[in-house]
N, CA and C atoms of all chains as a GROMACS GRO file, in nm:
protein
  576
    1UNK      N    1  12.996 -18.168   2.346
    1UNK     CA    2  13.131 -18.200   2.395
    1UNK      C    3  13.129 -18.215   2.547
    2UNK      N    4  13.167 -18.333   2.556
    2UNK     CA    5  13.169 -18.337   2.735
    2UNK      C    6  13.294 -18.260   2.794
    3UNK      N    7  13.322 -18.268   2.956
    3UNK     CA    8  13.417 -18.224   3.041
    3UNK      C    9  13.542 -18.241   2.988
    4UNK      N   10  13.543 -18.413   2.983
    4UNK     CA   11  13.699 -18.480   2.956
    4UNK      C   12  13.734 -18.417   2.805
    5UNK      N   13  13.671 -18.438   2.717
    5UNK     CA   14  13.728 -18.405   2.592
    5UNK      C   15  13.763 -18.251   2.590
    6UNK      N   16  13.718 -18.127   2.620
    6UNK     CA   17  13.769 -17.994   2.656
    6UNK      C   18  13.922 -18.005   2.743
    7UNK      N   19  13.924 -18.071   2.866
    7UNK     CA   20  14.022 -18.039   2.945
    7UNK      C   21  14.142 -18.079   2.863
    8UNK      N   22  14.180 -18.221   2.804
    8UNK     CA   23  14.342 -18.242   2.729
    8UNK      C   24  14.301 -18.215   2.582
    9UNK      N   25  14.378 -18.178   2.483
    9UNK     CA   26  14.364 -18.221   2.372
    9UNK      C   27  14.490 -18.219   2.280
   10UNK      N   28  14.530 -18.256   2.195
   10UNK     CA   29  14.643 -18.295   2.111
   10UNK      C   30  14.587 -18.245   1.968
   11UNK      N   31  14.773 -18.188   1.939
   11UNK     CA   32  14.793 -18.181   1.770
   11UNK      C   33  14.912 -18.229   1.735
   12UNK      N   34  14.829 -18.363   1.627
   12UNK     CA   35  14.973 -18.419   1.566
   12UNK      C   36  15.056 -18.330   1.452
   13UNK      N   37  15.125 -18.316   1.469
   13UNK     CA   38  15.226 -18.214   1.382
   13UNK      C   39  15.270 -18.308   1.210
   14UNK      N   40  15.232 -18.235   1.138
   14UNK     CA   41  15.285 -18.311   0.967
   14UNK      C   42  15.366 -18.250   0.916
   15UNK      N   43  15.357 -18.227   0.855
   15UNK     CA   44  15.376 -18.176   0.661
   15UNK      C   45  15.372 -18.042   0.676
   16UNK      N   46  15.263 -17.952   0.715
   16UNK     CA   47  15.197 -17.802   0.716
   16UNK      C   48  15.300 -17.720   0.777
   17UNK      N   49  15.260 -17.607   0.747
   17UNK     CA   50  15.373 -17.514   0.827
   17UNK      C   51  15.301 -17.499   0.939
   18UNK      N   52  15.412 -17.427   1.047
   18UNK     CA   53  15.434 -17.418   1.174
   18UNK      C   54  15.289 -17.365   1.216
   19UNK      N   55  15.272 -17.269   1.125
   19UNK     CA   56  15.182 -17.212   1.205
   19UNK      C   57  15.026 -17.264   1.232
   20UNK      N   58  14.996 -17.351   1.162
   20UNK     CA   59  14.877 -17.408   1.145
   20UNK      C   60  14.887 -17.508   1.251
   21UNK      N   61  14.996 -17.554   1.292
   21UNK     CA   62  14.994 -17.638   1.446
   21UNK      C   63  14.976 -17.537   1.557
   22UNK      N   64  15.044 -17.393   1.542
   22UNK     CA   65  15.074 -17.336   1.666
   22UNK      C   66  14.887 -17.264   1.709
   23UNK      N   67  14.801 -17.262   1.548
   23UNK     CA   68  14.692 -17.180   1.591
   23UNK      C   69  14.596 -17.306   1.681
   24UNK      N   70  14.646 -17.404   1.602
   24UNK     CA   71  14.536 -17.555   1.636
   24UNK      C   72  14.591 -17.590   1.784
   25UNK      N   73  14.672 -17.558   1.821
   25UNK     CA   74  14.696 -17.567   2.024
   25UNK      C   75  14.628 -17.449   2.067
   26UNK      N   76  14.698 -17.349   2.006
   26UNK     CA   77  14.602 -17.210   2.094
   26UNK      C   78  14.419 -17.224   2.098
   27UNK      N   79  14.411 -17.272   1.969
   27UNK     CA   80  14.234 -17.266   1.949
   27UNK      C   81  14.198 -17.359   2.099
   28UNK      N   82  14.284 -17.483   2.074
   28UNK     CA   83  14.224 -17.568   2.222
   28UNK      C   84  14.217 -17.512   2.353
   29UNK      N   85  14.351 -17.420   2.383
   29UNK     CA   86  14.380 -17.376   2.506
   29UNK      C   87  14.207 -17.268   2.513
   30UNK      N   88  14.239 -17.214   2.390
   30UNK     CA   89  14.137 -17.088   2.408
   30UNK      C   90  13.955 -17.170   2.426
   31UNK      N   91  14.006 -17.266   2.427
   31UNK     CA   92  13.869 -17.364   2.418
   31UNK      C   93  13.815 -17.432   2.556
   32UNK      N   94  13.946 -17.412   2.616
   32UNK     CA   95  13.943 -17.463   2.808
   32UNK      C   96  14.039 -17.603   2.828
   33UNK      N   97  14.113 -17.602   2.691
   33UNK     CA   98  14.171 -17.663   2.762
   33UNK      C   99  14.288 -17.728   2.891
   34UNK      N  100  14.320 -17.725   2.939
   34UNK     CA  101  14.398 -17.726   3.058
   34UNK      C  102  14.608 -17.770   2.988
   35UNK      N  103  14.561 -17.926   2.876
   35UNK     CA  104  14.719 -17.972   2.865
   35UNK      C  105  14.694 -17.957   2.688
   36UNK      N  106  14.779 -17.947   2.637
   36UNK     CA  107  14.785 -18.014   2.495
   36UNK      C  108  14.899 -18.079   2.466
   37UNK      N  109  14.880 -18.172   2.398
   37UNK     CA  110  14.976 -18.263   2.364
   37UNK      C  111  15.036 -18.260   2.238
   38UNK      N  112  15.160 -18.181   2.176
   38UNK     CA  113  15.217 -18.205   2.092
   38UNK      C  114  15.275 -18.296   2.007
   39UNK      N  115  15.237 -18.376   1.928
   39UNK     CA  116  15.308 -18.507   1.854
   39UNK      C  117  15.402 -18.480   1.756
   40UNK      N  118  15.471 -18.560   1.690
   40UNK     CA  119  15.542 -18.562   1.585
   40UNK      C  120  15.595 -18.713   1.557
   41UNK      N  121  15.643 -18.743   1.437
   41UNK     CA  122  15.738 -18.873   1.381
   41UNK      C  123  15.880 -18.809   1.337
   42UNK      N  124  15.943 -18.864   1.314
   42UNK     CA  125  16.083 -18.839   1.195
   42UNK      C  126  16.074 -18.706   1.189
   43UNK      N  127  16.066 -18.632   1.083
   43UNK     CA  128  16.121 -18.506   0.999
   43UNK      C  129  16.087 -18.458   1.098
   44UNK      N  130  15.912 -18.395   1.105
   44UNK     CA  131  15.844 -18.322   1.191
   44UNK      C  132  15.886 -18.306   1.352
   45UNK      N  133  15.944 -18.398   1.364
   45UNK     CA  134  16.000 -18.368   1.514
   45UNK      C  135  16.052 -18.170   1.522
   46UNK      N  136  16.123 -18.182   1.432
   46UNK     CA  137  16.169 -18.027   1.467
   46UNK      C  138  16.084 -17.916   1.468
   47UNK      N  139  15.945 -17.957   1.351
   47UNK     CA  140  15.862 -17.840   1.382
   47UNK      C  141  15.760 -17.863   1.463
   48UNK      N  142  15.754 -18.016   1.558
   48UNK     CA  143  15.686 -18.005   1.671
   48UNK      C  144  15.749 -17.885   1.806
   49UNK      N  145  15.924 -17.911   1.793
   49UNK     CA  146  15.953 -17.817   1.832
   49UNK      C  147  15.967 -17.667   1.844
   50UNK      N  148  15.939 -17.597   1.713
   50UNK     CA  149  15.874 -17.508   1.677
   50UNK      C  150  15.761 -17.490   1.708
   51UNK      N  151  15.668 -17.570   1.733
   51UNK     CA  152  15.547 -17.531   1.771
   51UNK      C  153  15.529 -17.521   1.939
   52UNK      N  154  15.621 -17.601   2.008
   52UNK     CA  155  15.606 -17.587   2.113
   52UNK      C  156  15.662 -17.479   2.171
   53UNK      N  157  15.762 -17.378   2.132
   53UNK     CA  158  15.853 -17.305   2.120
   53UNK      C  159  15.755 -17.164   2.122
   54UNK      N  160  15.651 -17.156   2.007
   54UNK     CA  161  15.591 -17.035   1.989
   54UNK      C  162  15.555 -17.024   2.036
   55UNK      N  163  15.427 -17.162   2.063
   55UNK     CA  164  15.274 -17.092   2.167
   55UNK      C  165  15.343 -17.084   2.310
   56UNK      N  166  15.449 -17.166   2.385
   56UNK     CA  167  15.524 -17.079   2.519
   56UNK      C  168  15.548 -16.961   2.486
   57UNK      N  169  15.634 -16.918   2.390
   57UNK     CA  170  15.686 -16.801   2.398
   57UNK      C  171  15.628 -16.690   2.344
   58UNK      N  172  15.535 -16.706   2.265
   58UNK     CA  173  15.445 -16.598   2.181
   58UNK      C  174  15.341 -16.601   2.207
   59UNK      N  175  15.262 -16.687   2.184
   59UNK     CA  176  15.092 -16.702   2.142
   59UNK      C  177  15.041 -16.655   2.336
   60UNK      N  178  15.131 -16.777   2.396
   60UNK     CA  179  15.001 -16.788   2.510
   60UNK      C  180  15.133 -16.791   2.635
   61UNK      N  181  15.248 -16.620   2.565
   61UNK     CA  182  15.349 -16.607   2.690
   61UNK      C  183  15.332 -16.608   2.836
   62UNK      N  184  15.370 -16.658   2.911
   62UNK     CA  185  15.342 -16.673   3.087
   62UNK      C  186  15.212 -16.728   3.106
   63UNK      N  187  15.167 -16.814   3.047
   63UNK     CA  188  15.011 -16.864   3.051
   63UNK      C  189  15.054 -17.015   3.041
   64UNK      N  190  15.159 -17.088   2.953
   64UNK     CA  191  15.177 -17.171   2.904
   64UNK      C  192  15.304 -17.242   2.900
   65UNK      N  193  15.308 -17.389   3.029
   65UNK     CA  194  15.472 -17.425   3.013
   65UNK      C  195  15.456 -17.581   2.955
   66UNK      N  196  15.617 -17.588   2.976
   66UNK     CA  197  15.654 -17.760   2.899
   66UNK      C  198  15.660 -17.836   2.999
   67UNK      N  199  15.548 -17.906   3.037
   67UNK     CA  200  15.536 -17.988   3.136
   67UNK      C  201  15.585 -18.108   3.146
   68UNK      N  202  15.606 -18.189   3.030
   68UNK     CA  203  15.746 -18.319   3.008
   68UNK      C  204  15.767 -18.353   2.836
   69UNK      N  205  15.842 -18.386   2.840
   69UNK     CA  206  15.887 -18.427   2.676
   69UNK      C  207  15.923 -18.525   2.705
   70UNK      N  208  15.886 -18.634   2.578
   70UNK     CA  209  15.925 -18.815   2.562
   70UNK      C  210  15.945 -18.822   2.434
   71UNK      N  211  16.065 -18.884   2.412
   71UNK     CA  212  16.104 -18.923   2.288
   71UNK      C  213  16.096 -19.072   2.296
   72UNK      N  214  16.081 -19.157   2.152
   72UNK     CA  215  16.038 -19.271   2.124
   72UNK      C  216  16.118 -19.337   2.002
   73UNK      N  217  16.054 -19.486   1.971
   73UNK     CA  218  16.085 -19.513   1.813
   73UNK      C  219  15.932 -19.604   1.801
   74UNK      N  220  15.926 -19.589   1.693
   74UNK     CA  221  15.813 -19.654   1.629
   74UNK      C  222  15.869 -19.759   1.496
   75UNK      N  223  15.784 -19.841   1.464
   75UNK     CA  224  15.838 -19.938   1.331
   75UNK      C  225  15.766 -19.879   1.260
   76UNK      N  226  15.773 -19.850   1.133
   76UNK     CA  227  15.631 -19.849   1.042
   76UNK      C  228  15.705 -19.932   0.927
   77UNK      N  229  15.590 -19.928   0.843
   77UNK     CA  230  15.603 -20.048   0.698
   77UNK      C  231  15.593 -20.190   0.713
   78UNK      N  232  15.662 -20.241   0.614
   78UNK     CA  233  15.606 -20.373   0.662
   78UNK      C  234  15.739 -20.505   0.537
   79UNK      N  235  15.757 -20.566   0.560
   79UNK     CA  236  15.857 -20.661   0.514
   79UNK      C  237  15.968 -20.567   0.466
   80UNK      N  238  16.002 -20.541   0.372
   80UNK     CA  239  16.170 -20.516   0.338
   80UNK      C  240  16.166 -20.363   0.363
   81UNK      N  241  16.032 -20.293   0.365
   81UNK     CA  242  16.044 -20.170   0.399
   81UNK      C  243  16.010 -20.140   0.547
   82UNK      N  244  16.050 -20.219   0.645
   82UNK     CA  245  16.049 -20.193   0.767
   82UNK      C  246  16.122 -20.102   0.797
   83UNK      N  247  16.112 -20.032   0.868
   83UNK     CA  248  16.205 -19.937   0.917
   83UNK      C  249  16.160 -19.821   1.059
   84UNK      N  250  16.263 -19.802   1.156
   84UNK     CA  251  16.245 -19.781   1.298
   84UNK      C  252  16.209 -19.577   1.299
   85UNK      N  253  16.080 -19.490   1.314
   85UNK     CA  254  16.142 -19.381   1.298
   85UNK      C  255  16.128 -19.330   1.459
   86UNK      N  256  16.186 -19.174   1.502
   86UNK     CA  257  16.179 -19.169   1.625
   86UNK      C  258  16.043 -19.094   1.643
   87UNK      N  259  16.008 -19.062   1.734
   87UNK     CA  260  15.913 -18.981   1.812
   87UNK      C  261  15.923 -18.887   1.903
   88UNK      N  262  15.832 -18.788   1.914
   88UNK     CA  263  15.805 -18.671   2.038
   88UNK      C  264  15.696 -18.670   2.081
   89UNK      N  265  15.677 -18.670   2.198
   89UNK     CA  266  15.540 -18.610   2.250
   89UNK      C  267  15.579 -18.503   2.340
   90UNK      N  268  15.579 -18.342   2.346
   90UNK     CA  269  15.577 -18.237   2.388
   90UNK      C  270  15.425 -18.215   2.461
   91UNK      N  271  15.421 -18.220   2.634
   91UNK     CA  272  15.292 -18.175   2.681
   91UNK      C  273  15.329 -18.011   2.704
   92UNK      N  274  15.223 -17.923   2.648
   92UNK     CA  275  15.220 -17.796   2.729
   92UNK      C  276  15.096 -17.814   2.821
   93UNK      N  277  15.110 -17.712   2.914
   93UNK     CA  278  15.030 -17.703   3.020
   93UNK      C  279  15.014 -17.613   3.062
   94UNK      N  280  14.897 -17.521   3.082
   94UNK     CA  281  14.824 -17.429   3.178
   94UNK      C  282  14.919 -17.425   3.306
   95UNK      N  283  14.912 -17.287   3.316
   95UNK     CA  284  15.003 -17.247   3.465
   95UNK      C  285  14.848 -17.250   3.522
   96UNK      N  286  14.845 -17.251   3.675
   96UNK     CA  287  14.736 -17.265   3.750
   96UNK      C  288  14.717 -17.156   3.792
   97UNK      N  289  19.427 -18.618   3.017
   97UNK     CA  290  19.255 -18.586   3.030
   97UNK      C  291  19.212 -18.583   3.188
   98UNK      N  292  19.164 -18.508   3.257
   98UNK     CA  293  19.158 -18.497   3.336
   98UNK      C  294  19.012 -18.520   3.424
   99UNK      N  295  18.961 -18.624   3.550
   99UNK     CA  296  18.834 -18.691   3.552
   99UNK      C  297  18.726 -18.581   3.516
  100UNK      N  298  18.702 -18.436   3.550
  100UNK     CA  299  18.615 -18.412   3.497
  100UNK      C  300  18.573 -18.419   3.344
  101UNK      N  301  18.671 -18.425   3.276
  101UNK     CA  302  18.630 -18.379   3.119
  101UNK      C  303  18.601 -18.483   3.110
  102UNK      N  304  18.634 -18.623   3.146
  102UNK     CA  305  18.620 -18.736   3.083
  102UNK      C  306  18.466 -18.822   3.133
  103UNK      N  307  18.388 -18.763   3.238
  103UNK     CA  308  18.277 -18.844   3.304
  103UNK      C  309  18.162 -18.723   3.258
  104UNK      N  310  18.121 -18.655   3.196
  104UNK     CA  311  18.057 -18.568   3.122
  104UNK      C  312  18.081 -18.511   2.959
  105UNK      N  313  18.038 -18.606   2.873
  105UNK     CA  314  18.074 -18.554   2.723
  105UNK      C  315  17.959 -18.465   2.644
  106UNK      N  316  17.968 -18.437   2.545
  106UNK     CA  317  17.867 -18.381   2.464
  106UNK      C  318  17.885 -18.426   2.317
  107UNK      N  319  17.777 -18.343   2.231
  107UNK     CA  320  17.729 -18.432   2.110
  107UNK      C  321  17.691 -18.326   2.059
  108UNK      N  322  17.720 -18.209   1.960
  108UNK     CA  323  17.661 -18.126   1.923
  108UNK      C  324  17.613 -18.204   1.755
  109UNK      N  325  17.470 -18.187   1.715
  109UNK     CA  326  17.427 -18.290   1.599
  109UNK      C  327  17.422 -18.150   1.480
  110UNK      N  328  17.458 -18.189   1.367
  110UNK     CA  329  17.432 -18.107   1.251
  110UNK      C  330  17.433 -18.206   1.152
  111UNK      N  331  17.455 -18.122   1.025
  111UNK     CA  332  17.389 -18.204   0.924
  111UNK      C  333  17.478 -18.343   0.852
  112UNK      N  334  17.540 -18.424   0.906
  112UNK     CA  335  17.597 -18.532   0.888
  112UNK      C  336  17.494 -18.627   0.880
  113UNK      N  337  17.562 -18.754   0.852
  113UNK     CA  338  17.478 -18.849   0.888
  113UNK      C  339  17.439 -18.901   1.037
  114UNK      N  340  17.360 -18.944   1.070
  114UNK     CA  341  17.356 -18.996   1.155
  114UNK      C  342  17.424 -19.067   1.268
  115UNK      N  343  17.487 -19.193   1.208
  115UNK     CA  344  17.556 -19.310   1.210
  115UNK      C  345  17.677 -19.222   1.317
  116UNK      N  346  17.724 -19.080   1.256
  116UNK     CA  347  17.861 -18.981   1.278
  116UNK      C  348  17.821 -18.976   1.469
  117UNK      N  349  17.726 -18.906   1.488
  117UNK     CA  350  17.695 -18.871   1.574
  117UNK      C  351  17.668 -18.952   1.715
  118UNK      N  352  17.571 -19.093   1.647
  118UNK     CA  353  17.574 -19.225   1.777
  118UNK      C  354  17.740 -19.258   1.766
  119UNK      N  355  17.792 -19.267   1.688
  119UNK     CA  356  17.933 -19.340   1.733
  119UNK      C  357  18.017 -19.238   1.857
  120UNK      N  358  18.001 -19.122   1.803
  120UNK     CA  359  18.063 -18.990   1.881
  120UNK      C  360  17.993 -18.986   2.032
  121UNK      N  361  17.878 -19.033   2.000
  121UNK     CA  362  17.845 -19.067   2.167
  121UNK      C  363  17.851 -19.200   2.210
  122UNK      N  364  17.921 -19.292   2.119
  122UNK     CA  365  17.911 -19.416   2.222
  122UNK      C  366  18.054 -19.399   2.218
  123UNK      N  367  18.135 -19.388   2.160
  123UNK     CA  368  18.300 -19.333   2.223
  123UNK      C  369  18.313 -19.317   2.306
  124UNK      N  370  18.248 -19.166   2.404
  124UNK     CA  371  18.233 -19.076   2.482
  124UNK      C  372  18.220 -19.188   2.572
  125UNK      N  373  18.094 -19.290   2.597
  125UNK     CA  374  18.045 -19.322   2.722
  125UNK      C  375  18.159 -19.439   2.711
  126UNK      N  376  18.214 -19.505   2.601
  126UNK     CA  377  18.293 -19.590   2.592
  126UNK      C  378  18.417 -19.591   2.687
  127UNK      N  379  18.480 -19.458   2.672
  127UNK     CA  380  18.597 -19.352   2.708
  127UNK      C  381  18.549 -19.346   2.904
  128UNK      N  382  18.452 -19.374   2.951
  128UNK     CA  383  18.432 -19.369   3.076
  128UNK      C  384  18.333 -19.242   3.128
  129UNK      N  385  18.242 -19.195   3.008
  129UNK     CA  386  18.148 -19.076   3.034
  129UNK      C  387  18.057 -19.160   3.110
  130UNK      N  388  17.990 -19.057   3.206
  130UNK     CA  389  17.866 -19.078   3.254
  130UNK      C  390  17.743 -19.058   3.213
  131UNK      N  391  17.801 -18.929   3.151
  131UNK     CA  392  17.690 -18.849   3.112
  131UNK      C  393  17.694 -18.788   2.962
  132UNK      N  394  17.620 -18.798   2.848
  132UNK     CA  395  17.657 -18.742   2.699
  132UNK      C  396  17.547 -18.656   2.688
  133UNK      N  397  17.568 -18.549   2.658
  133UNK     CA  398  17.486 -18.414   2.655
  133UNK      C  399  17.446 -18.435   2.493
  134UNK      N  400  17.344 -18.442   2.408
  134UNK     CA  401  17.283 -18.395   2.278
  134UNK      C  402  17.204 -18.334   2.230
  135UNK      N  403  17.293 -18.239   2.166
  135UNK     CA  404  17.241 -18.114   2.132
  135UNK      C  405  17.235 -18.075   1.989
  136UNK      N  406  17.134 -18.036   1.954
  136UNK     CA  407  17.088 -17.980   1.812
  136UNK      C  408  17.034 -17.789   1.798
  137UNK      N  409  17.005 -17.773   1.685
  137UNK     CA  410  16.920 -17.653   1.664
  137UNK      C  411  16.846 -17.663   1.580
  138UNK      N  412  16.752 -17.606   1.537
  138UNK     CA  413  16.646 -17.588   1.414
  138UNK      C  414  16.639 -17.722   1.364
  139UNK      N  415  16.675 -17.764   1.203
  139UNK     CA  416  16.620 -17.871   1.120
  139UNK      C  417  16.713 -18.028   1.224
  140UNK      N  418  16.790 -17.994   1.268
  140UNK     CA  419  16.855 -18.118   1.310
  140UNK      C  420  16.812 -18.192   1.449
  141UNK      N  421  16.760 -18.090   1.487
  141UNK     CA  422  16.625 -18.134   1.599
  141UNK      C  423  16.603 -18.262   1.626
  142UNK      N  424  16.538 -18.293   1.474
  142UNK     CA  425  16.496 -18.494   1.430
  142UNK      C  426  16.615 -18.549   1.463
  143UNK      N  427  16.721 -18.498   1.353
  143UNK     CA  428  16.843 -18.596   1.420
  143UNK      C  429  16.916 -18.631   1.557
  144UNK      N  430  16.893 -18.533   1.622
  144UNK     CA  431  16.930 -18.566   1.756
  144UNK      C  432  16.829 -18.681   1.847
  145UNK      N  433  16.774 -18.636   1.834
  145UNK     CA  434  16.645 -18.758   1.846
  145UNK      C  435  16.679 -18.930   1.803
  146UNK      N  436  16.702 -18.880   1.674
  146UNK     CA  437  16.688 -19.000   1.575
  146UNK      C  438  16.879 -19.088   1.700
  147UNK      N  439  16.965 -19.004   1.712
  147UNK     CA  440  17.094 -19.039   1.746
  147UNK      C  441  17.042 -19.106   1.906
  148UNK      N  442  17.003 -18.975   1.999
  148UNK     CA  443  16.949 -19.057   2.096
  148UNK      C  444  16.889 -19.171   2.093
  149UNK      N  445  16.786 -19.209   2.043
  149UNK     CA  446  16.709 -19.334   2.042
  149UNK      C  447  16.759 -19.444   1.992
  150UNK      N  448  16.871 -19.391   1.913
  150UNK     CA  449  16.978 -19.509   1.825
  150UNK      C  450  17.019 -19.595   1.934
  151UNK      N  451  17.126 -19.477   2.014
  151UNK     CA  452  17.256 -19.489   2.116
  151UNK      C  453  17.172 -19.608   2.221
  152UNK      N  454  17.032 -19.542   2.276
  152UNK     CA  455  16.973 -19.561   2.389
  152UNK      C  456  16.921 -19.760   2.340
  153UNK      N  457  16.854 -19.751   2.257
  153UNK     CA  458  16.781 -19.866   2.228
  153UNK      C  459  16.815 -19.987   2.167
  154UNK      N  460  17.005 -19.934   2.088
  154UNK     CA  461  17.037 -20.020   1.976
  154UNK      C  462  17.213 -20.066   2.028
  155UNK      N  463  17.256 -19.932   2.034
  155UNK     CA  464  17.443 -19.956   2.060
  155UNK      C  465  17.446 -19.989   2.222
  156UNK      N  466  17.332 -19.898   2.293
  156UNK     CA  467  17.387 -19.944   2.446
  156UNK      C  468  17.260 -19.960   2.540
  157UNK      N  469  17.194 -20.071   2.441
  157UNK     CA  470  17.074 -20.118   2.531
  157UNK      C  471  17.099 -20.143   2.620
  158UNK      N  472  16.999 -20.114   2.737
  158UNK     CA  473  16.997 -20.125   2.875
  158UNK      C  474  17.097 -20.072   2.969
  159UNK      N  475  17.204 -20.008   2.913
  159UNK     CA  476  17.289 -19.966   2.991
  159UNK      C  477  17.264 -19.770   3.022
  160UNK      N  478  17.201 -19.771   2.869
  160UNK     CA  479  17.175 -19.609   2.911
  160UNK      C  480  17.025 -19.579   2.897
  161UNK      N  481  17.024 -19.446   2.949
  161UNK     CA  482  16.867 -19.398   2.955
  161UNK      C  483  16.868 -19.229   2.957
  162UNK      N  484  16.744 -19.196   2.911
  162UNK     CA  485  16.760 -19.055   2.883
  162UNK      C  486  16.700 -19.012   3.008
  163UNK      N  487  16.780 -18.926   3.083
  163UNK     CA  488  16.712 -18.836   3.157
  163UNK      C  489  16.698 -18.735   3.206
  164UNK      N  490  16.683 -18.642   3.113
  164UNK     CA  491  16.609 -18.555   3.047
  164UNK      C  492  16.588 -18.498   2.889
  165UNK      N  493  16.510 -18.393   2.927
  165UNK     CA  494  16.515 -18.326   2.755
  165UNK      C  495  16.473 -18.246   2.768
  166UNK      N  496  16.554 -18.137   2.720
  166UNK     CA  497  16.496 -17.974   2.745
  166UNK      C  498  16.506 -17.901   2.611
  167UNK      N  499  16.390 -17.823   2.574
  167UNK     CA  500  16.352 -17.761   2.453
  167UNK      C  501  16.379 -17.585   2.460
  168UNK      N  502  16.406 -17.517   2.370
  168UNK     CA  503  16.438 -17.363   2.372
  168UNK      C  504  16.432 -17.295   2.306
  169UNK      N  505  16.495 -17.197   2.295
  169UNK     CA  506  16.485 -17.059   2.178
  169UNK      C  507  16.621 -17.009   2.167
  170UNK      N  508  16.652 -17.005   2.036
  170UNK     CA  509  16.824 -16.910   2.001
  170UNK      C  510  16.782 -16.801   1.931
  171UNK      N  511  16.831 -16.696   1.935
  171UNK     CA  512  16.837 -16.577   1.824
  171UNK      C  513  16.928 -16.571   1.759
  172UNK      N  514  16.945 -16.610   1.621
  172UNK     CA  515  17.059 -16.623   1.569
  172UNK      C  516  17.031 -16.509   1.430
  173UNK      N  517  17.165 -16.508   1.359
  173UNK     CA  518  17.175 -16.379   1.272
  173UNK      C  519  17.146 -16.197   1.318
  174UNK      N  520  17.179 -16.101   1.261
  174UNK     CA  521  17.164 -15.953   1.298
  174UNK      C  522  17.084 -15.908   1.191
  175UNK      N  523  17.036 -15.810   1.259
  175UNK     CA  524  16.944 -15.709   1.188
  175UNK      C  525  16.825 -15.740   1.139
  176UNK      N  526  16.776 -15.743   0.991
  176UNK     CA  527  16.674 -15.802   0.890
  176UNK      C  528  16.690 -15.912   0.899
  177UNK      N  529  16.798 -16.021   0.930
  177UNK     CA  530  16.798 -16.165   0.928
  177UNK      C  531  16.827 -16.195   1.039
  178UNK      N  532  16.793 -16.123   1.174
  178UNK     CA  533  16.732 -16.199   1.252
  178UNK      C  534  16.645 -16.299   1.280
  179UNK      N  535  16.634 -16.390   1.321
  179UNK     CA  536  16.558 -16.491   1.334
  179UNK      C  537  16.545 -16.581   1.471
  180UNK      N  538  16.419 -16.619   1.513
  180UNK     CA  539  16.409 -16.734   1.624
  180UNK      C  540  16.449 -16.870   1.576
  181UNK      N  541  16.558 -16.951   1.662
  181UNK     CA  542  16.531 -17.086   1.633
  181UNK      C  543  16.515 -17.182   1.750
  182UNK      N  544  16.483 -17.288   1.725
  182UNK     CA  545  16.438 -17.382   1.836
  182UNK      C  546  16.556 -17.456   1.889
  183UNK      N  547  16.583 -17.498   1.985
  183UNK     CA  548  16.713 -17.601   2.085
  183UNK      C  549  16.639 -17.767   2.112
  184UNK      N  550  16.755 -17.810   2.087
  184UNK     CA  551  16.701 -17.962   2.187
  184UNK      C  552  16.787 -17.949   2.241
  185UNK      N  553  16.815 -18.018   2.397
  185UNK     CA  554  16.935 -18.062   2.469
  185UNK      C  555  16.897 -18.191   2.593
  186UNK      N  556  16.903 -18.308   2.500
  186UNK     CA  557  16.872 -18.470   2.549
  186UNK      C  558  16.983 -18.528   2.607
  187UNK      N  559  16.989 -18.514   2.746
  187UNK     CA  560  17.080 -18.575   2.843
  187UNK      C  561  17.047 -18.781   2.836
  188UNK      N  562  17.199 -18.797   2.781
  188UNK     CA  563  17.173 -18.975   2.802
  188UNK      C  564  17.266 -18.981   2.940
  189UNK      N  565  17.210 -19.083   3.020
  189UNK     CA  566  17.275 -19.113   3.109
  189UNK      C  567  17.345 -19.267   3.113
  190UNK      N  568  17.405 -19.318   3.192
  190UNK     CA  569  17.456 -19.501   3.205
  190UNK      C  570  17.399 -19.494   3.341
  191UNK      N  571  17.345 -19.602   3.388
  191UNK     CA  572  17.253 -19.657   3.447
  191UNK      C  573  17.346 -19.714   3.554
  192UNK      N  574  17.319 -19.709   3.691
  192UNK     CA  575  17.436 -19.715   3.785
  192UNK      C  576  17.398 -19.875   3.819
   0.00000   0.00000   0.00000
């Protein structure tokens, strides 16, 4: 594993419960990483928020802030099942 | 109605449809808001999202923009059913 791939890393948020996102950021942080990047689509948006929620406030308290949030829309499907869903990207970040 | 109430609105999102919520904020900015505050908790999270990105991209393209979005923690219920839940609060703005 080189430099760059340790310092950022991302978990896209699904289906799973909360907690299996919140251990898969901590494992990175605990791994060196510096940012992680929280994702989500549609439903999951809320338990991206949940996840961003714990590891600040529980997992990795005063170690770990919300450095910007972006919300989005995406298309997915394709002819009559087109349809627009939204997006999150939640960065946490290492206090220095 | 008096200018403050009317150049700062809000949007509290729950479990309605959608559709309820962008109209309730394009009223607001309709009505002469500057500013529409949207706010969710726990599962409705997505929907506020889903309403923002509506309002922003579809009812009042180019005229508004989000700027900001701030994520949180509520304690809601007593005792044994205590519980943590998560906040959104997605500031849309109109574009001067």
């Amino acid at each position: 594993m080189n430099k760059m791939s340790v310092t950022e890393g991302s978990v896209l948020v699904g289906n799973k419960s909360v907690m299996n996102y919140v251990l898969a950021a901590v494992i990175q942080f605990n791994q060196g990483a510096k940012k992680v990047l929280i994702k989500a689509r549609g439903r999951a948006i809320s338990r991206a928020v949940d996840v961003a929620e714990i590891v600040r406030s529980r997992f990795l308290k005063g170690e770990v802030d919300v450095s910007s949030i972006k919300i989005g829309s995406e298309t997915v499907g394709e002819g009559d099942k087109k349809r627009t869903i939204s997006t999150i990207e939640i960065l946490l970040e290492k206090k220095q």
